[in-house]
Wavefront OBJ file of the C-alpha trace (Angstrom):
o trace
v 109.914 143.168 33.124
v 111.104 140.843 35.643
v 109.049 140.535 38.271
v 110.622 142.705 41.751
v 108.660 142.977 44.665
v 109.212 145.658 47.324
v 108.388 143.879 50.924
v 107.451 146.738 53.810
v 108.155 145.783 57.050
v 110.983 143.286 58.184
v 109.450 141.416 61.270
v 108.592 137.605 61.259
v 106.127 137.640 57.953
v 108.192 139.820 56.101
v 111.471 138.266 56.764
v 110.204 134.875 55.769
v 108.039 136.062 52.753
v 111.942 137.737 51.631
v 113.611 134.371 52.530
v 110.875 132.696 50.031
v 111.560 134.885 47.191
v 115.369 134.578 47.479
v 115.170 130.667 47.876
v 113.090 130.712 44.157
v 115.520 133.294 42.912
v 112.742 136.484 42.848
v 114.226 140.172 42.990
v 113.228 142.464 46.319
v 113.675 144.931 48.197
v 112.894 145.305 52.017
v 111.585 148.402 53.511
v 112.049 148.611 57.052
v 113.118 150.733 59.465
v 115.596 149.876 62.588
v 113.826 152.109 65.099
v 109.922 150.620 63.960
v 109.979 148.247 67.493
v 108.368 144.723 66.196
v 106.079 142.142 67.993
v 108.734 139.437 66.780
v 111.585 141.433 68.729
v 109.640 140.411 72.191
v 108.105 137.612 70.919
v 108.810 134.505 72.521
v 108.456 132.455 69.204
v 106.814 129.046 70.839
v 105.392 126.921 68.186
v 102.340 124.040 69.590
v 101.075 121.430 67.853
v 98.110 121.434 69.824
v 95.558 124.072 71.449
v 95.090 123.108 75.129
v 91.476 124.417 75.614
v 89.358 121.484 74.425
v 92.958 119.448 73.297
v 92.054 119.771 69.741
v 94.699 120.467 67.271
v 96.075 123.687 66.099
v 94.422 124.697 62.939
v 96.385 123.731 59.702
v 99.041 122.075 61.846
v 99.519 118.833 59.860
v 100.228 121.075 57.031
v 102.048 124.141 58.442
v 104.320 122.276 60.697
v 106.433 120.039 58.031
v 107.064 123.483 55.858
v 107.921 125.224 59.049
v 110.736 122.921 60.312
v 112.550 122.921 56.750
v 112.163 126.358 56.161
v 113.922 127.562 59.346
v 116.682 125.189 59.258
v 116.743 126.171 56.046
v 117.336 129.530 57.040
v 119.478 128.448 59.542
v 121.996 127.530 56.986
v 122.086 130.050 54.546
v 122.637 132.413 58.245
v 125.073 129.821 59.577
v 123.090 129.867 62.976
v 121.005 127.986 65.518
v 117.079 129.410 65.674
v 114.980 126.850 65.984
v 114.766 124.580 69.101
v 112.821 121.337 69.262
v 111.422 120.517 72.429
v 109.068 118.405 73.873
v 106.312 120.191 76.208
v 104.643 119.287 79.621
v 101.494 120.125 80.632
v 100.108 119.589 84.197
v 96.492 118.040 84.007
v 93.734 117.349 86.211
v 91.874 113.921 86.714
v 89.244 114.500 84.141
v 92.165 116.100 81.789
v 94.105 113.364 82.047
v 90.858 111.195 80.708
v 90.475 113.236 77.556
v 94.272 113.111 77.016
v 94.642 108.995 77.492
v 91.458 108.906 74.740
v 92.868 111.524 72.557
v 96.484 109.696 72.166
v 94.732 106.381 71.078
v 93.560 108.746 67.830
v 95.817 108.476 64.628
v 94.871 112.416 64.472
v 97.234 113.160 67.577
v 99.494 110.304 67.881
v 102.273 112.208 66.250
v 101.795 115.338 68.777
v 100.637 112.990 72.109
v 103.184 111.039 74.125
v 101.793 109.968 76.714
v 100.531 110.979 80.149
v 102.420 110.133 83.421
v 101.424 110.135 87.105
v 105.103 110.871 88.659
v 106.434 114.803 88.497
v 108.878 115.056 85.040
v 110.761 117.377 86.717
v 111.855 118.319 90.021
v 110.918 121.599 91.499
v 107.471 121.599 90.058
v 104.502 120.987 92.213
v 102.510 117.806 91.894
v 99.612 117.556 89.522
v 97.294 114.990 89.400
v 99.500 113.959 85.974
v 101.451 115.381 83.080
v 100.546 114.869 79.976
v 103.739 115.141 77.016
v 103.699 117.093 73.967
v 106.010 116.670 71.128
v 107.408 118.616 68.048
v 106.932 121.209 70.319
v 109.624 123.800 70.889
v 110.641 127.623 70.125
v 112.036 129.752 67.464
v 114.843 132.238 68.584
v 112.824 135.202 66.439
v 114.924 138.265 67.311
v 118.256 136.540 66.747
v 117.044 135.162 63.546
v 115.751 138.303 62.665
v 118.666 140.271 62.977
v 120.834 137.912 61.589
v 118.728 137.768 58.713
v 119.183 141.839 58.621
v 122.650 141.761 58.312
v 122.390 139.358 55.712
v 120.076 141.862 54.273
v 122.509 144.526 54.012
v 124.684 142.457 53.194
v 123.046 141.617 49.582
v 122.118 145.050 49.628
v 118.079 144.308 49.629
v 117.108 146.355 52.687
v 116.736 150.000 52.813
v 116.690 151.114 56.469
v 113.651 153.755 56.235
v 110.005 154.308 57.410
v 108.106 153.663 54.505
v 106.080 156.742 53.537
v 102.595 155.954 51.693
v 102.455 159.082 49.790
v 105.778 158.139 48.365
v 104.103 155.117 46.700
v 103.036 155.724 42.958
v 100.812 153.247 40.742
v 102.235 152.450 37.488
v 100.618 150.389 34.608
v 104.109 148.002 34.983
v 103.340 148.016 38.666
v 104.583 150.207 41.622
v 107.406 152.541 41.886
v 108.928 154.122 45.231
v 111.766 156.421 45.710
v 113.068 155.689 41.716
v 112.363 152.070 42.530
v 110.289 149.963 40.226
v 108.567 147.006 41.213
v 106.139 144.932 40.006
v 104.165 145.087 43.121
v 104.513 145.701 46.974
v 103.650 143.397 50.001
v 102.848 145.224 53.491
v 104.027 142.828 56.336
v 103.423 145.671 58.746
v 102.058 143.874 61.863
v 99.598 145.989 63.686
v 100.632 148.961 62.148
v 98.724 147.903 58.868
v 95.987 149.809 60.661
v 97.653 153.203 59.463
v 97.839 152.115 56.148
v 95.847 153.720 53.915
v 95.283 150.990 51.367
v 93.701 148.421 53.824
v 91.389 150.666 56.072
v 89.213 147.918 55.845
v 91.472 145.168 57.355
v 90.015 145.455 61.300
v 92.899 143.876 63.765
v 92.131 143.299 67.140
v 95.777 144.266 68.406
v 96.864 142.522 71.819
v 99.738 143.771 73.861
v 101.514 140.943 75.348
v 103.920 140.925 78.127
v 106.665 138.146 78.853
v 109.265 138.031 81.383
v 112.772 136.555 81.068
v 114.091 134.820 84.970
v 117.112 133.080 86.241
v 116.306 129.804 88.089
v 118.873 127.446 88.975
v 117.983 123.756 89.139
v 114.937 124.007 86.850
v 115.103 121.477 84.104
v 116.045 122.836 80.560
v 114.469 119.611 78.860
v 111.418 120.274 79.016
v 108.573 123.571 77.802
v 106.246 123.794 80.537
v 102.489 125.412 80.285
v 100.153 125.552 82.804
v 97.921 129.213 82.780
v 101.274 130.075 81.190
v 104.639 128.955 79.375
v 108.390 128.598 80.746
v 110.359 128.275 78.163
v 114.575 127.878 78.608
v 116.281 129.856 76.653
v 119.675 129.003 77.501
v 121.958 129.039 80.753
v 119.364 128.371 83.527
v 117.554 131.066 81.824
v 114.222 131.246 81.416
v 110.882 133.213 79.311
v 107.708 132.987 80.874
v 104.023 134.088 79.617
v 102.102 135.940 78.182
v 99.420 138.050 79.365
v 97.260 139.912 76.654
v 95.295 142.541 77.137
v 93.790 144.589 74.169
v 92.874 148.244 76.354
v 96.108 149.223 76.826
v 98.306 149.054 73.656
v 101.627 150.655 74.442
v 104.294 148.577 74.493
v 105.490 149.326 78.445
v 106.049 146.452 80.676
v 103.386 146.689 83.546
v 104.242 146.117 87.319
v 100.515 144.624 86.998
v 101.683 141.940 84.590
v 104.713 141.192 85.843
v 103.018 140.422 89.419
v 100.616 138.316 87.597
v 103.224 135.969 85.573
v 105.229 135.731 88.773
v 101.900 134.611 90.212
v 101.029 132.174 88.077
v 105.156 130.952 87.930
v 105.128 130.663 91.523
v 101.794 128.473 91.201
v 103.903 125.575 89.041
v 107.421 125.662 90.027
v 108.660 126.155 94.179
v 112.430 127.082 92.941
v 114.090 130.224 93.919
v 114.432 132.678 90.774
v 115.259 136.222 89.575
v 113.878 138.698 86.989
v 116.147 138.768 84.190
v 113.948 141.028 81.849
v 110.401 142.515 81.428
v 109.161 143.004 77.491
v 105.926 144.130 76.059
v 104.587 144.088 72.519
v 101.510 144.183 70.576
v 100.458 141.279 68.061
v 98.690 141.875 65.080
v 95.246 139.977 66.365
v 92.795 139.291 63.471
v 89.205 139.057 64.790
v 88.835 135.188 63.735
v 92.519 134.486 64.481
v 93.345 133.616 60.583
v 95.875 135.652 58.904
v 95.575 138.200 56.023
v 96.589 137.364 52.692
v 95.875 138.608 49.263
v 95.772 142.027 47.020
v 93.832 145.022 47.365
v 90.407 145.161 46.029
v 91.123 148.031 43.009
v 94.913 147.825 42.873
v 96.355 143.982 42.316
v 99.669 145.258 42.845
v 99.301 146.368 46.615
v 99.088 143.077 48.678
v 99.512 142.267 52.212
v 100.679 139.780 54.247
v 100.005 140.070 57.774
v 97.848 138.960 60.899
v 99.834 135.882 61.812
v 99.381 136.403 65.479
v 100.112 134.048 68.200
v 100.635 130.806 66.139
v 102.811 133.159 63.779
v 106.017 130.609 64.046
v 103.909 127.774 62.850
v 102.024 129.961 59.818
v 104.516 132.062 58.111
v 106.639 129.625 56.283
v 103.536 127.664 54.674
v 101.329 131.157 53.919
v 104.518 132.816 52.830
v 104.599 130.000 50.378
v 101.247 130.556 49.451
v 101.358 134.265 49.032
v 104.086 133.608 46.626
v 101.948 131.289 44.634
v 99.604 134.479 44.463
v 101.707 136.757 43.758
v 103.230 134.405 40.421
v 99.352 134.406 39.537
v 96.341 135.838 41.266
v 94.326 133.775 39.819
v 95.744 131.122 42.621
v 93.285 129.877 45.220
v 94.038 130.921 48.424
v 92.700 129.176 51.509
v 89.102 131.535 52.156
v 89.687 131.591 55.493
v 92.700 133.830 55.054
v 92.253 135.990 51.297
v 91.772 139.578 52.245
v 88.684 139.508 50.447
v 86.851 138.580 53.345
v 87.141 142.487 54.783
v 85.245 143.635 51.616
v 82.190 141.626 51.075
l 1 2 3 4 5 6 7 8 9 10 11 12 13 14 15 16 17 18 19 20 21 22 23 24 25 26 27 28 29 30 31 32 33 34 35 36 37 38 39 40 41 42 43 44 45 46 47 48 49 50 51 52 53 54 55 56 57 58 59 60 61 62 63 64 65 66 67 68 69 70 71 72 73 74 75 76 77 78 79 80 81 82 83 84 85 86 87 88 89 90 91 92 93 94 95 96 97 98 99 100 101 102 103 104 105 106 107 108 109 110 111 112 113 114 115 116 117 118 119 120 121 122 123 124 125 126 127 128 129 130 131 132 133 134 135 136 137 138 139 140 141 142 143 144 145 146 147 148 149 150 151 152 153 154 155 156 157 158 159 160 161 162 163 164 165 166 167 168 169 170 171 172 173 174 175 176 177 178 179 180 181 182 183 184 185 186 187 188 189 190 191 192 193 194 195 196 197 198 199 200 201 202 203 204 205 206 207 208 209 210 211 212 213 214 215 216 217 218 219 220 221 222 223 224 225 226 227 228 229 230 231 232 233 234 235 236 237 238 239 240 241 242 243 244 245 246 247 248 249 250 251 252 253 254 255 256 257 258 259 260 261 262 263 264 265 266 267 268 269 270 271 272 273 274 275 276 277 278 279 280 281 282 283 284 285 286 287 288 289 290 291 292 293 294 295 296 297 298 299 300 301 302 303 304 305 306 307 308 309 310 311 312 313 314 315 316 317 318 319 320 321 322 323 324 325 326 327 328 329 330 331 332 333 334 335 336 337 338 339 340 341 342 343 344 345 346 347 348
């Protein structure tokens, strides 16, 4: 049989996970749902090389970020559409920041991700800093466009069935799985946090965080630039503007919060002096894996029930590269994934 994979879930791991399989000519079939709300439909979908904390790189970076850059433009083309935006970021630092920065760009480690630092404000309407230090192949993925482009082109090829996926519907076969009359070799959950009501990975702990964003109108503020200090503005287009997030991992609805939206305005008002208006308040709630790694591999009885999932904050950056590598597992399991990631780390 050839092989035919049925792919549950159609947010950001399982849309790029389907993209994969088309691109090397595999057979699937999408299970999602319209009315299933997704963490990539709020998402703001900011990819950074770099993880401002203790300026250290993001983990995997030098590998994940090539593969992510030529897998969405890649998508870009087969959609006919603009998703992915490079742009360089700028960071507000103090004196002693600025120290660690200057050292860190004279590294061959960061000298593809460091520009420089600069005493003079980048940009006006921003309030002076000590300095600015500049980040680059920085920038932002336009998720929920992409994504529901890349559901009508779905439908299109008739390789989505709009339905909640029902686990009791799922029978084990000695060829693999079969659903609804539908055969498959195997099936991949790409559930986001709602792999915690799957029966088949009860042992896969999340640490779900709901995240609200706001989107603002502010006239005059530069759209060159990504901006983070104690959050991000990111333009979106048309002196519009996203700005976040706040996480919080009590309350996991996915409401937007006067109490959040006070504190992004907060911390807006704290970097730039321009007027501005609320646009938009959204909410969501990421699929958090306790050491921040994503999930990856088959379950421990039944090597036809995989999963895919966990991708969390950096999720732009990591899906393209592990949805490459969960296809490598799925052609054999005997392939190596990267330990910090394999599912097997639940069941030891």
């Amino acid at each position: 049989m050839c092989k035919k994979y049925l792919i549950v879930g159609q947010g950001l791991a399982g849309s790029v996970l389907a993209f994969k399989m088309y691109q090397q000519g595999i057979d699937f079939k999408v299970i999602a749902s319209q009315d299933i709300s997704k963490a990539s439909d709020v998402a703001a979908g900011l990819f950074n090389p770099l993880v401002f904390k203790r300026l250290t790189k993001s983990w995997m970076v030098d590998v994940c970020l090539p593969e992510m850059l030529s897998t969405y433009k890649a998508i870009e083309q087969l959609l006919n559409g603009r998703f992915l935006f490079e742009k360089k970021m700028i960071k507000p630092v103090s004196e002693q920041e600025s120290l660690l920065w200057k050292e860190k760009i004279d590294s061959d480690n960061f000298s593809s991700y460091i520009q420089g630092v600069q005493k003079q404000v980048p940009i006006s309407g921003m309030h002076a800093f000590y300095a600015y230090g500049k980040v680059m192949q920085s920038g932002s993925l336009r998720l929920r466009q992409m994504l529901n482009a890349f559901r009508l082109w779905l439908k299109s090829n008739n390789a989505i069935i709009d339905e909640r996926f029902n686990y009791d519907d799922l029978k084990l076969t000695e060829e693999g799985v079969e659903w609804q009359g539908i055969k498959a070799t195997g099936v991949v959950f790409c559930e986001g946090y709602r792999v915690m009501q799957n029966p088949f990975f009860k042992d896969v702990t999340l640490k779900p965080t709901k995240g609200e964003l706001l989107e603002i109108y502010c006239v005059g503020l530069s759209e060159e630039f990504i901006l983070n200090k104690q959050l991000f503005v990111m333009p979106v287009g048309n002196q519009r503007f996203k700005i976040g997030a706040t996480y919080d991992w009590k309350n996991l609805d996915e409401r937007g919060t006067e109490e959040a939206r006070k504190d992004l305005l907060s911390r807006f008002e704290d970097l730039i002096s321009l007027p501005y208006e609320v646009l938009n308040h959204y909410a969501g709630i990421r699929p958090t894996v306790h050491d921040r790694r994503p999930v990856l591999g088959s379950h421990p009885k039944y090597s036809q029930i995989n999963i895919f999932n966990g991708l969390g904050t950096k999720g732009v950056m990591l899906a393209p590269f592990f949805a490459s590598e969960m296809l490598k597992y799925l052609n054999d399991n005997t392939y190596g994934l990267h330990p910090e990631v394999e599912v097997k780390r639940f069941y030891k």
